[in-house]
C-alpha positions as YAML, in Angstrom:
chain: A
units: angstrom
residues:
- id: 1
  name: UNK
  ca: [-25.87, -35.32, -16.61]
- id: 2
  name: UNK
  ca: [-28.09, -37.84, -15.67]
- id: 3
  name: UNK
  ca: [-29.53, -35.81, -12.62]
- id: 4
  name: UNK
  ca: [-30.41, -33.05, -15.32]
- id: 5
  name: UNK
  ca: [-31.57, -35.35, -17.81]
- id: 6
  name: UNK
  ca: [-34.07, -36.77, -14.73]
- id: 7
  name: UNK
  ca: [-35.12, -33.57, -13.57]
- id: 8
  name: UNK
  ca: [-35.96, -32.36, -17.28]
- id: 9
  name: UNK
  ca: [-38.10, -34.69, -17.79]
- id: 10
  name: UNK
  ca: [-40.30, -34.94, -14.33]
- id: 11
  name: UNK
  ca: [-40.41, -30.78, -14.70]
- id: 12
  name: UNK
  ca: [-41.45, -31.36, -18.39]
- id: 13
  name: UNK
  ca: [-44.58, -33.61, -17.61]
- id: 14
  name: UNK
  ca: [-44.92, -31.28, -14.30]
- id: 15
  name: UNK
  ca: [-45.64, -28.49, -16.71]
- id: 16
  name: UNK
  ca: [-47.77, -30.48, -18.96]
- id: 17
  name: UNK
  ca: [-50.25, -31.67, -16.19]
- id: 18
  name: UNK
  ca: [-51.01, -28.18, -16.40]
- id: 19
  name: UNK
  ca: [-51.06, -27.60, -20.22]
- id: 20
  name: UNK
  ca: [-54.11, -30.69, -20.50]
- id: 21
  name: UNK
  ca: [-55.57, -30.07, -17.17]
- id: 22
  name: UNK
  ca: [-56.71, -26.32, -18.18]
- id: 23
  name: UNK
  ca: [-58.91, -26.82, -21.18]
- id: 24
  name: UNK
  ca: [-60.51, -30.12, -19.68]
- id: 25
  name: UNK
  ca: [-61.72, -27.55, -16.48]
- id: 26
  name: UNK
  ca: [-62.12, -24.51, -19.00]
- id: 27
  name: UNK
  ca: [-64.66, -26.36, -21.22]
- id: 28
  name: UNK
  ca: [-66.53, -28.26, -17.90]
- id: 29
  name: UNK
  ca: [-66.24, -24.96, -16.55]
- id: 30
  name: UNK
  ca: [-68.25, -23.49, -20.28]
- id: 31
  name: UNK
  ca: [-70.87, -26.25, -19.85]
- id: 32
  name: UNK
  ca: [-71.43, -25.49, -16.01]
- id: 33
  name: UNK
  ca: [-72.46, -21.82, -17.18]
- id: 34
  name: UNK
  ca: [-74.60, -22.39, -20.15]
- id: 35
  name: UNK
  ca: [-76.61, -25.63, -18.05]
- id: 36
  name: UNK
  ca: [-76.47, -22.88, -14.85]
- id: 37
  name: UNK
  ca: [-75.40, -24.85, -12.27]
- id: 38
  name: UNK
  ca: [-71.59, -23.33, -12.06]
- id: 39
  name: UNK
  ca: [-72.11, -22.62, -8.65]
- id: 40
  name: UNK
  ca: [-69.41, -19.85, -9.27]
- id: 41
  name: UNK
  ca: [-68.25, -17.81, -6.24]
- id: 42
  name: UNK
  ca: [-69.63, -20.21, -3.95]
- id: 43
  name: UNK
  ca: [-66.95, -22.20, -1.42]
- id: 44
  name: UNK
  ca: [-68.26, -24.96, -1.15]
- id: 45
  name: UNK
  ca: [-67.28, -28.76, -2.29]
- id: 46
  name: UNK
  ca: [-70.95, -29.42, -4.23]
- id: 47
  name: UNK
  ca: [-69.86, -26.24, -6.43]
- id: 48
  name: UNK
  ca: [-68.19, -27.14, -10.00]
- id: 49
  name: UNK
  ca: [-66.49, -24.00, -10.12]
- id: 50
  name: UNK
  ca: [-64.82, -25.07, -6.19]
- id: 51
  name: UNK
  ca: [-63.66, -27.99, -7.95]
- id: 52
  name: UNK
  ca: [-62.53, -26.58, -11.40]
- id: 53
  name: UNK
  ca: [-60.34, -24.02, -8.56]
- id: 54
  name: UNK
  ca: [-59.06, -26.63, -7.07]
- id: 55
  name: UNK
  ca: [-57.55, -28.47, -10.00]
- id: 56
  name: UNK
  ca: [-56.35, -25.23, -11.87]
- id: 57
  name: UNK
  ca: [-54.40, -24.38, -8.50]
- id: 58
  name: UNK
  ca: [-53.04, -27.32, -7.75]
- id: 59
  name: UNK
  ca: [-51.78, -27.51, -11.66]
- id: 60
  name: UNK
  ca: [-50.33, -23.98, -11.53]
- id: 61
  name: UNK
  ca: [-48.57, -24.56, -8.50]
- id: 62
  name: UNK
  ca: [-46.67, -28.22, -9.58]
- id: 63
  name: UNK
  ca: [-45.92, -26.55, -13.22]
- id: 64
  name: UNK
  ca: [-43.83, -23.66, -11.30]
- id: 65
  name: UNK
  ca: [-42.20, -25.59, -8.40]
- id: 66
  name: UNK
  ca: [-41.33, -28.17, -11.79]
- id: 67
  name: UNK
  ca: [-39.90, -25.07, -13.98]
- id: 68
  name: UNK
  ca: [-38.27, -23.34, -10.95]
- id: 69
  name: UNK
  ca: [-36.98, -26.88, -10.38]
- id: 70
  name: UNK
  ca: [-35.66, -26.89, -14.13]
- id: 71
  name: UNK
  ca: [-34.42, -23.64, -13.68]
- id: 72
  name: UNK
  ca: [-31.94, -24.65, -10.83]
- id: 73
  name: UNK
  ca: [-30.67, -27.97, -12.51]
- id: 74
  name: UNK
  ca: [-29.65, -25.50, -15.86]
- id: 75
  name: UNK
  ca: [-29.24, -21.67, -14.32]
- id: 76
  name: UNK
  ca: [-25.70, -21.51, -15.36]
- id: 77
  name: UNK
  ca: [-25.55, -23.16, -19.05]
- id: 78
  name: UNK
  ca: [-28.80, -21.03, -19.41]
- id: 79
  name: UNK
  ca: [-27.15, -17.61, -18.21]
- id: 80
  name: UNK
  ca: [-26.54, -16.43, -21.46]
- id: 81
  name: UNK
  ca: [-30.25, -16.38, -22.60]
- id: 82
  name: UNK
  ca: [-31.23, -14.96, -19.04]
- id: 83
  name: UNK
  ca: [-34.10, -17.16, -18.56]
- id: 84
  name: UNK
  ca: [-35.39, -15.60, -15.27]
- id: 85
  name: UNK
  ca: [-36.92, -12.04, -16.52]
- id: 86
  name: UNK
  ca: [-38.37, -14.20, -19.12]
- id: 87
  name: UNK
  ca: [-39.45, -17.12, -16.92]
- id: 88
  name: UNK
  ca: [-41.32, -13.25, -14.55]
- id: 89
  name: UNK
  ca: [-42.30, -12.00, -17.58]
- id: 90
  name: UNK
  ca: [-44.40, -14.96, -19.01]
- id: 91
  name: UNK
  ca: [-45.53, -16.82, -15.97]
- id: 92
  name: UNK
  ca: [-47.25, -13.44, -14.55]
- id: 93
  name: UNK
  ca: [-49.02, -13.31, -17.37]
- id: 94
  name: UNK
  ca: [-51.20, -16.28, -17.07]
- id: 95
  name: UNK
  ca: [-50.54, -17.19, -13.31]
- id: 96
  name: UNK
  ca: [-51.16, -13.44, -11.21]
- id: 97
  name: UNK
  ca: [-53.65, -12.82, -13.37]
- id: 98
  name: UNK
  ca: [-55.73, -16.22, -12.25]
- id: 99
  name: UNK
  ca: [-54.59, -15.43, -8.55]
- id: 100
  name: UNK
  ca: [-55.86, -11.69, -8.92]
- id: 101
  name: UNK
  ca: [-59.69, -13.10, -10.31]
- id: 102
  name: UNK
  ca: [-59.34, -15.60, -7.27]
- id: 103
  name: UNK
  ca: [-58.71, -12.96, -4.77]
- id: 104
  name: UNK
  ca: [-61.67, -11.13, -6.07]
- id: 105
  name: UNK
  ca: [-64.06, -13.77, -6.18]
- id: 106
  name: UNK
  ca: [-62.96, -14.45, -2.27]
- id: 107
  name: UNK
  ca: [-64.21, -10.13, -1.67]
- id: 108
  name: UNK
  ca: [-67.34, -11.41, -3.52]
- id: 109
  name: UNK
  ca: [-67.56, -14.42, -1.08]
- id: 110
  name: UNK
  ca: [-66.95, -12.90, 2.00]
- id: 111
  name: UNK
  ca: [-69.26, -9.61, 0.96]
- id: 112
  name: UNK
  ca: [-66.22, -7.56, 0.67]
- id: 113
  name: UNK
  ca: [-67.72, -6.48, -2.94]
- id: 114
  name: UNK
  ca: [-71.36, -6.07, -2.43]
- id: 115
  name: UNK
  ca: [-74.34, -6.14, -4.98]
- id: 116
  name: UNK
  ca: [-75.54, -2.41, -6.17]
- id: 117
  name: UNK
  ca: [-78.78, -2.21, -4.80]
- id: 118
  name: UNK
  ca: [-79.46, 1.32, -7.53]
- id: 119
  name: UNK
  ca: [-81.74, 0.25, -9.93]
- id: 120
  name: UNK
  ca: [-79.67, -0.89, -13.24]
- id: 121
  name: UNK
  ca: [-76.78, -1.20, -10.62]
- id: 122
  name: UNK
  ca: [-74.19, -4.24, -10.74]
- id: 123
  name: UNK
  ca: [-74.03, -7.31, -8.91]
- id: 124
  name: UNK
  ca: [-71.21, -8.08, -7.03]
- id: 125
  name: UNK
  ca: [-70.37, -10.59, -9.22]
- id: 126
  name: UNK
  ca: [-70.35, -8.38, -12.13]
- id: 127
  name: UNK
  ca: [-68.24, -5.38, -9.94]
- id: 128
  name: UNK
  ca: [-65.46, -8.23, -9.31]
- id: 129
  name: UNK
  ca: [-65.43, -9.02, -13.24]
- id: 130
  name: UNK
  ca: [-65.25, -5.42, -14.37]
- id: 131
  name: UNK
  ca: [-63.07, -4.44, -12.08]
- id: 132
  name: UNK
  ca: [-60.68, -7.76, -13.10]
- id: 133
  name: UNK
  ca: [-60.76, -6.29, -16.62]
- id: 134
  name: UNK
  ca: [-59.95, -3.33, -15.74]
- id: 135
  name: UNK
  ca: [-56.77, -4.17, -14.08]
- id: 136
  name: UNK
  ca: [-55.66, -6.63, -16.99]
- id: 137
  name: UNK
  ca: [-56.31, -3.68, -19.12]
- id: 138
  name: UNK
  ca: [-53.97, -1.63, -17.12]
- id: 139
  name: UNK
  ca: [-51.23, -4.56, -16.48]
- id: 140
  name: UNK
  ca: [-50.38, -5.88, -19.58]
- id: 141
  name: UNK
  ca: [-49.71, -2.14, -20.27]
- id: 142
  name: UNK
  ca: [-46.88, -2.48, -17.80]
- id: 143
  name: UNK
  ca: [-46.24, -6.47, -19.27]
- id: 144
  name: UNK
  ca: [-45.97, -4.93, -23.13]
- id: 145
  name: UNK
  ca: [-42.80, -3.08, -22.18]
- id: 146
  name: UNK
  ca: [-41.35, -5.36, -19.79]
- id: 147
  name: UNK
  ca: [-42.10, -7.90, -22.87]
- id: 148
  name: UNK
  ca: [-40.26, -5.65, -25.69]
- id: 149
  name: UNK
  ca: [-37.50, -5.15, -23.39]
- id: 150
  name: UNK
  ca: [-36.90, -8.54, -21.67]
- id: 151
  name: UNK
  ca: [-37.63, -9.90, -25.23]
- id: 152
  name: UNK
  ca: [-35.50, -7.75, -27.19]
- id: 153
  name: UNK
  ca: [-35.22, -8.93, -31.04]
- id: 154
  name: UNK
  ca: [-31.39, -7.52, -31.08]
- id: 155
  name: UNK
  ca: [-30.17, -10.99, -30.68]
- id: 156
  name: UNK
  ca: [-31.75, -12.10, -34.25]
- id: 157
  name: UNK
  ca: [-30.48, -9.23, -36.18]
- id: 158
  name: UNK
  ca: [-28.17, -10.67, -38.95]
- id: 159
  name: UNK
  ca: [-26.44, -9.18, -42.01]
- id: 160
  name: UNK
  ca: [-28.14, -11.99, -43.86]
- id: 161
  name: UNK
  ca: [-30.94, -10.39, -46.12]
- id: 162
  name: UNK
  ca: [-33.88, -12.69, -45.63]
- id: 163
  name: UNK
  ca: [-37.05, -12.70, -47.48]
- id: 164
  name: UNK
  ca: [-39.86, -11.32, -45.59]
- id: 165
  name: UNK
  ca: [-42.06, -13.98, -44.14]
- id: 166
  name: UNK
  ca: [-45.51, -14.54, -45.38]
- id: 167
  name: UNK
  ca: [-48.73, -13.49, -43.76]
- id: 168
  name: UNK
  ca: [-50.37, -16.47, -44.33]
- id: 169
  name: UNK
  ca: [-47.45, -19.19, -43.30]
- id: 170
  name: UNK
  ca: [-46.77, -16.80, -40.21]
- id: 171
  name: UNK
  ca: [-50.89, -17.34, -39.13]
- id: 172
  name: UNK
  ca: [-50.25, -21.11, -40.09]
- id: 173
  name: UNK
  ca: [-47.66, -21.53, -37.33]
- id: 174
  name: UNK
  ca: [-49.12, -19.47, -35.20]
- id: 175
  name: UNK
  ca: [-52.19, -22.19, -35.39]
- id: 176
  name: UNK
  ca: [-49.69, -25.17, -35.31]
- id: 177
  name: UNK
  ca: [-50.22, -27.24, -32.60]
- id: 178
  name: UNK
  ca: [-48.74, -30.11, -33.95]
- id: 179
  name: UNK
  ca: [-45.85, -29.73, -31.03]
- id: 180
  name: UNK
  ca: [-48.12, -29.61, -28.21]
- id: 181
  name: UNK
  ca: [-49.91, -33.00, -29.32]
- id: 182
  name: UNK
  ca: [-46.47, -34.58, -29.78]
- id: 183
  name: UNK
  ca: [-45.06, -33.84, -26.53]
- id: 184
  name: UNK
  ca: [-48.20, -34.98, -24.97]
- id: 185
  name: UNK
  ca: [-47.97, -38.54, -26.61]
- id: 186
  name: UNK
  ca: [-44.31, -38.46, -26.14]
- id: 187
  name: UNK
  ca: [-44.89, -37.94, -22.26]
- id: 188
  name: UNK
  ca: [-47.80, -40.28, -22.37]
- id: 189
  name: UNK
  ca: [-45.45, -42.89, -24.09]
- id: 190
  name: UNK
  ca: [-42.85, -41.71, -21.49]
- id: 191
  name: UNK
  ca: [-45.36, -42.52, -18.54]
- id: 192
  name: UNK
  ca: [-46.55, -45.84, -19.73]
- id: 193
  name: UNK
  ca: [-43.03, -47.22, -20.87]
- id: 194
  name: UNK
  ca: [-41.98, -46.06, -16.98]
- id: 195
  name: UNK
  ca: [-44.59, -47.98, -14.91]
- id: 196
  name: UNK
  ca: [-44.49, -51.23, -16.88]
- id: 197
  name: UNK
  ca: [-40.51, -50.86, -16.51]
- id: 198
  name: UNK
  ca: [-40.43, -50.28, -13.26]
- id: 199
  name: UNK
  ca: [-43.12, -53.24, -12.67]
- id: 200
  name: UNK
  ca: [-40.47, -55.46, -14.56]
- id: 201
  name: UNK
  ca: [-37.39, -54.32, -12.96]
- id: 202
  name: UNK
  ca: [-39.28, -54.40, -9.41]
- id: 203
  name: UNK
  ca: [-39.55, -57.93, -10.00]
- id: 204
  name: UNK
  ca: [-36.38, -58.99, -11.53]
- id: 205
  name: UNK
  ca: [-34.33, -56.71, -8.62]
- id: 206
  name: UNK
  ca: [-36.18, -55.02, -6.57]
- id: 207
  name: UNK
  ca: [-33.24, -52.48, -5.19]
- id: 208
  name: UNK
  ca: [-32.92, -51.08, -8.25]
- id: 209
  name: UNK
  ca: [-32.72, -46.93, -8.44]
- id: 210
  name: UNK
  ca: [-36.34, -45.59, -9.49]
- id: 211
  name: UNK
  ca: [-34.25, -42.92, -11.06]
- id: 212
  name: UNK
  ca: [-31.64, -45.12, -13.16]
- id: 213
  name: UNK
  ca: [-35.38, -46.87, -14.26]
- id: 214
  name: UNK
  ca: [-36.62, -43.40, -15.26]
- id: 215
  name: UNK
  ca: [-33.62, -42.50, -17.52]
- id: 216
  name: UNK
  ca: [-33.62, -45.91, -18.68]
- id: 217
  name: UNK
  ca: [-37.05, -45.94, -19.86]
- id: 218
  name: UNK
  ca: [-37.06, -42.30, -21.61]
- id: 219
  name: UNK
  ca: [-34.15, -43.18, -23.63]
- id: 220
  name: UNK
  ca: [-35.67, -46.55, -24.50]
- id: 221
  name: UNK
  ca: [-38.62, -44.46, -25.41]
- id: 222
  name: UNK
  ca: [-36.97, -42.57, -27.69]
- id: 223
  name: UNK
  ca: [-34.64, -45.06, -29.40]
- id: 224
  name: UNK
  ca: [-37.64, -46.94, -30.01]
- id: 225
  name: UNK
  ca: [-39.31, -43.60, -31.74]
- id: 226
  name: UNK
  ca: [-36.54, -42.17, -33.66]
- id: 227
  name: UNK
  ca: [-36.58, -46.09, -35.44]
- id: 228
  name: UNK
  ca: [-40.19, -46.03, -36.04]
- id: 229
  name: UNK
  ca: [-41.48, -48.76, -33.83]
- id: 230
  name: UNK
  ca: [-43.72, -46.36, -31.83]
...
C-alpha cells in the first residue's frame, strides 16, 4: 500500500510537469512567431523553437514513463476498466501526433522536403505543415472509432430515467478547470511540505527512508487541507 500510495503520487506530479510545462512553451512559442525570431526548423541551441522542443520532449517522455509506471503499480485492481486501450487510445492522440510534426520538421531540416521553386509554389516549411494536417485529418479518422469502441458508453446505461442534461451546464463543465488548478496547488503544497520535511527529518535522523518522508508529508498535506489550515 504504501509503495502504491508513493508511486501515485511521484507519477501524478510526473504527469503534471507536463500539464504546466506545455502552455508556458506554447505561449513563448506564440510570442517567438508574432516578434519573428522563432527560429523554427532550425537545430540549433540560439533557436527558441530548439529550446521550446527540448522541454516539450523531455515533459512527454517523464509523463509516460510516470503513467506507465502507475500503470504497473495498479494493472490488476484496474483490469476491470481496461486501462491500457484507453491509456493507446488517448496518449496517441496528443503524443504521435507531436512526434509525427517533429519528424517532419527534421525532412525540412535536413532538405528532405524542399521549397517549390514554381512560382506561387510552397515552402518547405509550408509542404511539412500541410502535409501534417493532412495526416491528422486522416488519423483521428482511424482514433474516432478506436475512441467509440475502446470508450464504449454500455457501461453507463442504467434503468434509471435521468433527466437530460443541459446544454449550457454540459459547456460549463466542459470549461471547468477548477480541477486542474487544484491539483496543481495540491502538488505544489505536496512539493514544498516534502523538501522542508525532509530538511527537518535530515537533521533530526539523517537515515531516515526518503520514501517513509514522502508518504509522511502527503498525508500531512492533506490532513492539514481537509481541516482547513491550508
Amino acid at each position: 500500500s504504501s509503495g502504491i500510495n508513493a508511486e501515485y503520487g511521484g507519477s501524478k506530479r510526473g504527469v503534471f510537469v507536463y500539464v504546466v510545462s506545455k502552455p508556458i512553451t506554447t505561449f513563448i512559442m506564440l510570442i517567438a512567431e508574432l516578434a519573428g525570431n522563432s527560429g523554427k526548423n532550425e537545430f540549433r541551441f540560439g533557436s527558441v523553437w530548439m529550446w521550446t522542443l527540448m522541454i516539450d520532449n523531455l515533459a512527454q517522455m517523464w509523463a509516460l514513463y510516470c503513467l506507465v509506471i502507475f500503470y504497473q503499480a495498479l494493472k490488476y485492481e484496474l483490469a476491470p476498466i481496461q486501462p491500457f486501450p484507453k491509456f493507446l487510445c488517448v496518449k496517441a492522440v496528443v503524443f504521435f501526433s507531436f512526434w509525427q510534426g517533429l519528424f517532419l520538421d527534421t525532412l525540412v531540416f535536413l532538405s528532405v522536403i524542399k521549397d517549390n521553386k514554381d512560382p506561387g509554389g510552397y515552402t518547405a516549411d509550408e509542404t511539412a505543415e500541410t502535409v501534417q494536417n493532412l495526416l491528422i485529418c486522416l488519423e483521428m479518422l482511424g482514433f474516432s472509432i478506436a475512441h467509440h469502441i475502446i470508450f464504449s458508453h454500455k457501461p453507463y446505461i442504467t434503468d434509471e430515467e435521468l433527466p437530460p442534461p443541459q446544454f449550457l451546464t454540459s459547456l460549463s463543465h466542459l470549461f471547468d478547470f477548477r480541477d486542474v488548478r487544484n491539483d496543481i496547488r495540491t502538488q505544489l503544497g505536496v512539493s514544498v511540505h516534502s523538501m522542508s520535511r525532509r530538511e527537518r527529518n535530515h537533521e533530526r535522523t539523517p537515515l531516515i527512508s526518503s520514501e517513509h518522508v514522502e508518504l509522511a508529508t502527503i498525508r500531512n498535506y492533506n490532513d492539514e487541507n481537509e481541516n482547513g489550515n491550508i
